[in-house]
N, C-alpha and C positions, 0 to 999 in steps of 0.2 A: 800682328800681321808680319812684320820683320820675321820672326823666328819663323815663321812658315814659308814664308821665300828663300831664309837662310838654308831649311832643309829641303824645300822641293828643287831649288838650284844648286846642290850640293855639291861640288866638283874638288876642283884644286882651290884649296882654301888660302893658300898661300900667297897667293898674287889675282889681281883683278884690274880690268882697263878701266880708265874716263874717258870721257870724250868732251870737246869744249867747242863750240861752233865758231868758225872761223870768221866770221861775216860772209864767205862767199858763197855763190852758190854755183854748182857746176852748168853746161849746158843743158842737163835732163830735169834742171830744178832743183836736186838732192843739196839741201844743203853743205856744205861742206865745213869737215872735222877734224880737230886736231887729236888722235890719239896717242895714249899713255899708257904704258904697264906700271903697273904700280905692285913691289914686290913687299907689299904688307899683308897681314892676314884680312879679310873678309870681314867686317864686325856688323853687327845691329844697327850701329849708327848710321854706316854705311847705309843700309835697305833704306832707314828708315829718310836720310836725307833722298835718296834714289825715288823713293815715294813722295815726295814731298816736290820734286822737281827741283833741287836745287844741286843734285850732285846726278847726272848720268854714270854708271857704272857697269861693266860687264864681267860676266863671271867663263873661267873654263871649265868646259861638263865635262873632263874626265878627272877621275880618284887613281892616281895610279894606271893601269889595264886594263880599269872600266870604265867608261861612257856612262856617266848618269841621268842624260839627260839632254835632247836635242830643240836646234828650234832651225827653224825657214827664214832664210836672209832675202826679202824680194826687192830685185835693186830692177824694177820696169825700165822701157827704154826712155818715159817721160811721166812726171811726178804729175805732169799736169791733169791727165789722162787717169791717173790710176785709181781703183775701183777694189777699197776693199772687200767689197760684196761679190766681185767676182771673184776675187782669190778665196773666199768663204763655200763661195758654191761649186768651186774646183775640187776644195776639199773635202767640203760633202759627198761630192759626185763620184771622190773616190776613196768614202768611207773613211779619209781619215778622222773625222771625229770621233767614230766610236774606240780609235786608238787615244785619243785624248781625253776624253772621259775618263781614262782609269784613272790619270792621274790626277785626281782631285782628291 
């Protein structure tokens, strides 16, 4: 499973963020995070702690002049409130899925 995250997240393999929750949590609920660049390469281990929930990590999707690879940041006005079924049927509604299908 690693290797297959490692190539469908493919980007700038060079550096990747953590994040470590801070104990607090903002006004909207959103936990809050301490982030890190971390300018090491990308490994398997990484993924596979990443899966495991022991390490959060983020990758950059561009290689160079190309974008490999996008995602949707939804930061609602309140966590309390929010409905990932609605943002599912949003994106149904306007066919993004059939874009995301390819990528399997």
């Amino acid at each position: 499973m690693e290797q297959k995250l490692l190539k469908i997240f493919e980007g700038n393999s060079n550096l990747y963020l953590t994040t470590s929750p801070t104990g607090g949590v903002d006004e909207r609920g959103k936990v809050e995070v301490k982030c890190l660049t971390i300018h090491k390469p990308i490994t398997l281990e990484l993924w596979k702690n990443h899966l495991e929930g022991k390490q959060r990590i983020g990758t950059q999707p561009e290689k160079g002049d190309v974008c490999k690879w996008g995602c949707i940041d939804i930061d609602p006005q309140s966590y309390k409130d929010y409905s990932q079924k609605k943002v599912i049927d949003i994106l149904n509604e306007n066919n993004f899925n059939k874009e995301f299908s390819r990528c399997n």
